[in-house]
N, C-alpha and C positions, 0 to 999 in steps of 0.2 A: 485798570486798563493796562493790557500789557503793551511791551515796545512794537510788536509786530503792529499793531489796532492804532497804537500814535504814530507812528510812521506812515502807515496808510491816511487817516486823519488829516493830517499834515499834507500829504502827498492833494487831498481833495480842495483843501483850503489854498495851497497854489495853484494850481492849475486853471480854479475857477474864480482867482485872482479879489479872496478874498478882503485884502486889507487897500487894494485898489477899489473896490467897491465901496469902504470905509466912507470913502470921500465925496461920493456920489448921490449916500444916501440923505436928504434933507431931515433939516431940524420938523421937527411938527410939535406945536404946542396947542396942546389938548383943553376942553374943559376941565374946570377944577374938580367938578362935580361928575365925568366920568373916573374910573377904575379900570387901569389899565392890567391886563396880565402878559409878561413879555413871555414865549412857549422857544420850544426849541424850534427848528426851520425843516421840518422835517420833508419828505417830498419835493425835497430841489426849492423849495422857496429859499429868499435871501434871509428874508427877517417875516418875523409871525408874531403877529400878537392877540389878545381877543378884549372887546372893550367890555364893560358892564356899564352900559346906560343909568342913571336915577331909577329909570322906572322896573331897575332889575333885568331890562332886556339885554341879550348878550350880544354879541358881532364877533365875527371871526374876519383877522385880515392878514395876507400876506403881501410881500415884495415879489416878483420872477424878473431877474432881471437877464434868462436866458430864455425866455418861453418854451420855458421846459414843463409847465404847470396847463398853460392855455394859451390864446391867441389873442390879440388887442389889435386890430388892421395894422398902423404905420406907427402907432405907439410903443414902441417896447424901451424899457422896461413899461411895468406896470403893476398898480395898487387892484387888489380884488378886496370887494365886502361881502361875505355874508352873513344875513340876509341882507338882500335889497330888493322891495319890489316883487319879491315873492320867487327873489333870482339869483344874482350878482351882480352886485356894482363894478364896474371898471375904469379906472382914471390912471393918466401917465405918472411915470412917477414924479414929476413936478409939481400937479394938481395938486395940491395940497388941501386948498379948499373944497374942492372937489371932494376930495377921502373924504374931509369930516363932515362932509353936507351925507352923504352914504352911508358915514356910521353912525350920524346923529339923525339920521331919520328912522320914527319907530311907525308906522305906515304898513310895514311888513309882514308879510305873513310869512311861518317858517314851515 
């Protein structure tokens, strides 16, 4: 990466006050038995990850803590899964229980 690309970088990470978001983002402790992949955030999400269920089934999830990805009524930020339900899941980002009832249901059709 050259300096002009870190500068910019840098330049996007303040702005949209990443190390203030640090503190925001809740603890989530997972089953033992999922397999977590942490991805890069790409598309304006905050944080992205994808689970791998026991039974091999995958889930994609991210954080948008500008709704800059989609729209959640008076919740913002918020948690997206997919699949859910043959859709998306959506829960605030406090819900915590919430996310993992979404990512650990395999109910889903993709």
């Amino acid at each position: 990466m050259n300096l002009d690309e870190l500068n910019l970088r840098y330049q996007v990470e303040k702005e949209q006050k990443w190390l203030d978001e640090i503190k925001v983002i809740p603890f989530i402790q997972f089953p033992a038995d999922w397999k977590i992949q942490v991805i890069p955030p790409f598309g304006d999400a905050v944080v992205r990850f994808r689970v791998q269920l026991p039974s091999g089934k995958e889930k994609s999830v991210y954080l948008d803590h500008r709704e800059s990805l989609g729209i959640y009524g008076d919740i913002e930020p918020y948690w997206e899964v997919y699949p859910y339900n043959g859709d998306v899941g959506r829960c605030g980002r406090e819900e915590i229980d919430k996310l993992l009832e979404y990512i650990g249901d395999e109910g889903d059709e993709e």
